[in-house]
N, C-alpha and C positions, 0 to 999 in steps of 0.2 A: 867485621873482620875480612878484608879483602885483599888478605893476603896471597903471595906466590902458591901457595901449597892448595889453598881453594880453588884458585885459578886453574892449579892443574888435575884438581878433582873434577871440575867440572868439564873441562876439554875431557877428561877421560872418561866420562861418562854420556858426551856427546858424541863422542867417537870424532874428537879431533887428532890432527897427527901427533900430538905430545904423547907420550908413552913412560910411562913407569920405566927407570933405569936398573938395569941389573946390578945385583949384589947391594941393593937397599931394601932397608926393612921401610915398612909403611903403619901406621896406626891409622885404622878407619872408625874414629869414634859415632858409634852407631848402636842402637838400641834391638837391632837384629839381624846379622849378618847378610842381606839383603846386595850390598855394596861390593861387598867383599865377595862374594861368590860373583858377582857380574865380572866384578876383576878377574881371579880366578878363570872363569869360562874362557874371557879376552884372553887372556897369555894364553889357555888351551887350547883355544883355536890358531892362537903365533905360533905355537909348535912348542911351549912349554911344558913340562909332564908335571901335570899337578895331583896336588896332595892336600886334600882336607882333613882336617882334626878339628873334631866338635863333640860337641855335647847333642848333636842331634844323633837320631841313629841310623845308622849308615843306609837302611832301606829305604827310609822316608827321603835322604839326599840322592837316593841315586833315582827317584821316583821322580824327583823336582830336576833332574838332571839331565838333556837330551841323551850325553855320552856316558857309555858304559866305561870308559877308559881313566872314569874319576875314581881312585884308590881314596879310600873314605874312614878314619882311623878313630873309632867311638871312644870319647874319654869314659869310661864307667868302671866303677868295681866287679861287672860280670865279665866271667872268665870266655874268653870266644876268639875266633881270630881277625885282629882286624881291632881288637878293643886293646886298654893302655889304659891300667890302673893311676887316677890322677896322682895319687903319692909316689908315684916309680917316676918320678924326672928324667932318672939315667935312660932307661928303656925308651921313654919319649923322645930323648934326643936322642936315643940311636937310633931310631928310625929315622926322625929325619934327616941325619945327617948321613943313614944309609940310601934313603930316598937323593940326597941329591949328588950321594959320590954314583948314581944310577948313571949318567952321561948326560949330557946334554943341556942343555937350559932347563932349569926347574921351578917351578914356582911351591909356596907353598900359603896355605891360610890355614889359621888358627882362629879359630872360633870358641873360648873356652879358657882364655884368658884368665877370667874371675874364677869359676870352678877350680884351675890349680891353686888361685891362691886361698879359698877357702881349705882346699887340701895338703896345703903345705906355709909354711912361714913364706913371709913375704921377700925376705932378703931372698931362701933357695929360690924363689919363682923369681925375680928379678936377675939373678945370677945366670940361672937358667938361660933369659930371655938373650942377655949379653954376651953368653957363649954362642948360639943359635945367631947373632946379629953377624961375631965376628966371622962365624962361617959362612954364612951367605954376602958377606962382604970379598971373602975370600978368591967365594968360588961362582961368584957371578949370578947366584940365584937370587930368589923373590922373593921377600917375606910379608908375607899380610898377616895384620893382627886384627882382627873386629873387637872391638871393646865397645863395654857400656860401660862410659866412664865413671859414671855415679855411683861402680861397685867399687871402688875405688878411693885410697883418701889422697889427697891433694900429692903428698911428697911421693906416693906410690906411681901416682900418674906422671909426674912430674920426671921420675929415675926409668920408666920406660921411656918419655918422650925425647929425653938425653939423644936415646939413640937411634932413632927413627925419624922418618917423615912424616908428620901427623895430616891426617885429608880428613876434613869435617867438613860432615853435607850442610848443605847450604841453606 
């Protein structure tokens, strides 16, 4: 597969001048978020204000994190602040979508893709993801999604990748 989209996963993980475009979403099919938080760090360092949402919890990312300035949002059913019940969609996307009316150029990654959809029907996570695309298309932001695609069935991968740029490591 040596397609444009590899092409420019690996410039962007050499640290070539190609750059991630704003207000597109990206699917970085990946077995652990590894990719996608390098991304992430790169736009944090361009001056993008980023935003993880994971299933890790939020000590152990800011641990593995040089900057304190990473806003870190734990998917789990424990009540805290900073955490986002996976069945509450709405709440999920208000944050992010109050995360990026914050100013500025924003990036964001999602780490936790498969967890909503164990947590909810597949159509609302899909819905979800489409609302979340056309705002970051809107409004100039970043969207990283880390997926392991294998949680995944074919048509499901298929109606995310509709609307994204897919970068698969090489």
């Amino acid at each position: 597969m040596g397609s444009k989209d590899d092409e420019l996963f690996r410039s962007l993980l050499l640290g070539r001048k190609k750059e991630l475009e704003d207000g597109r979403s990206y699917i970085l099919k990946e077995r652990k978020p590894e990719k996608g938080m390098g991304l992430l760090t790169s736009l944090a360092n361009e001056g993008h204000r980023p935003l993880l949402i994971t299933r890790q919890h939020p000590n152990h990312v800011r641990k593995s994190q040089d900057e304190g300035g990473l806003r870190a949002i734990w998917l789990s059913t424990t009540l805290g602040k900073d955490y986002v019940d996976p069945h509450n969609l709405n709440v999920l996307t208000n944050v992010i979508l109050n995360h990026i009316a914050g100013g500025g150029k924003s990036v964001i990654l999602l780490d936790g893709l498969e967890y909503l959809m164990i947590n909810n029907e597949s159509s609302r996570v899909i819905k979800f993801f489409e609302h979340v695309n056309e705002v970051v298309a809107q409004t100039g932001a970043v969207l990283l999604i880390s997926v392991d695609e294998r949680a995944f069935e074919p048509r499901q991968m298929a109606l995310l990748e509709r609307h994204a740029i897919v970068l698969e490591a090489a």
